[in-house]
C-alpha positions in Angstrom: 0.0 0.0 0.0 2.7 2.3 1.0 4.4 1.6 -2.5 1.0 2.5 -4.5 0.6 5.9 -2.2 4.3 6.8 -2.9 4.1 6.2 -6.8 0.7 7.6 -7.4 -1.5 4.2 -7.6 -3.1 4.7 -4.9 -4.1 8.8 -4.6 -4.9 8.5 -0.8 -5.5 6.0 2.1 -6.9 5.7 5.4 -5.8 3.7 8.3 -7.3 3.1 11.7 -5.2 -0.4 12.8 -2.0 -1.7 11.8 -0.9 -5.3 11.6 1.9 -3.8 14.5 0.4 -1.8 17.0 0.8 1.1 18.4 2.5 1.9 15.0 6.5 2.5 15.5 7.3 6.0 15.4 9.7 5.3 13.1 6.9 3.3 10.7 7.3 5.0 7.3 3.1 5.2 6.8 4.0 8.2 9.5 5.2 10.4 6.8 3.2 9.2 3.7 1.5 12.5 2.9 -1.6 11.0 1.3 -2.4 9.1 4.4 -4.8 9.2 6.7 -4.1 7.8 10.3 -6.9 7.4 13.1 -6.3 5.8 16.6 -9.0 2.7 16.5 -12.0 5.7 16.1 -13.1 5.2 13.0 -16.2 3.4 13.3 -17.4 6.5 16.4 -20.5 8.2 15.2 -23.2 9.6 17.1 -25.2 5.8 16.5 -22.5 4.2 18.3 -23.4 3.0 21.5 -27.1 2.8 20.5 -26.0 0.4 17.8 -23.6 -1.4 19.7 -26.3 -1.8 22.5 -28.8 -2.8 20.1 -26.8 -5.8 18.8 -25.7 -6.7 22.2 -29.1 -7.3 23.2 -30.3 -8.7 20.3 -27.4 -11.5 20.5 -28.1 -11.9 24.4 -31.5 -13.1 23.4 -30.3 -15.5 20.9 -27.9 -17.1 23.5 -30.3 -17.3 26.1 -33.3 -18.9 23.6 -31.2 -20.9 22.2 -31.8 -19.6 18.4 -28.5 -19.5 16.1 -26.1 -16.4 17.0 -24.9 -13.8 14.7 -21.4 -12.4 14.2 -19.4 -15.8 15.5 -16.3 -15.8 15.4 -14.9 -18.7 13.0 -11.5 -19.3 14.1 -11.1 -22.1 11.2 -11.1 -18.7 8.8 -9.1 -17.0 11.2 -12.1 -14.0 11.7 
């Protein structure tokens, strides 16, 4: 990705995790100037919690009536 920023590919990028974290300070995506770089708050809106409740409770009532959860993890697939 770096590569494709650098030679034009890629006109901009952004990042909010890296494989290696926090991110070295001497990590060249700090000076790429077409990238973007956001400390694990991309996905905050003003729905957050409300979502993240909403789908909390929806998948506490699928564990406790025993109906087929959402969201499992599969570690087979490694996600």
């Amino acid at each position: 990705m770096l590569a494709a920023l650098e030679n034009g590919h890629l006109s901009g990028a952004a990042l909010d995790v890296t494989s290696v974290e926090p991110l070295p300070e001497k990590s060249a995506l700090w000076r790429a100037q077409n990238l973007f770089i956001t400390p694990h708050t991309s996905a905050v809106s003003d729905r957050l919690w409300q979502r993240e409740t909403d789908l909390l409770v929806d998948l506490l009532e699928k564990w406790f009536s025993g109906r087929e959860m959402t969201n499992v993890v599969d570690l087979a697939r490694g996600y």
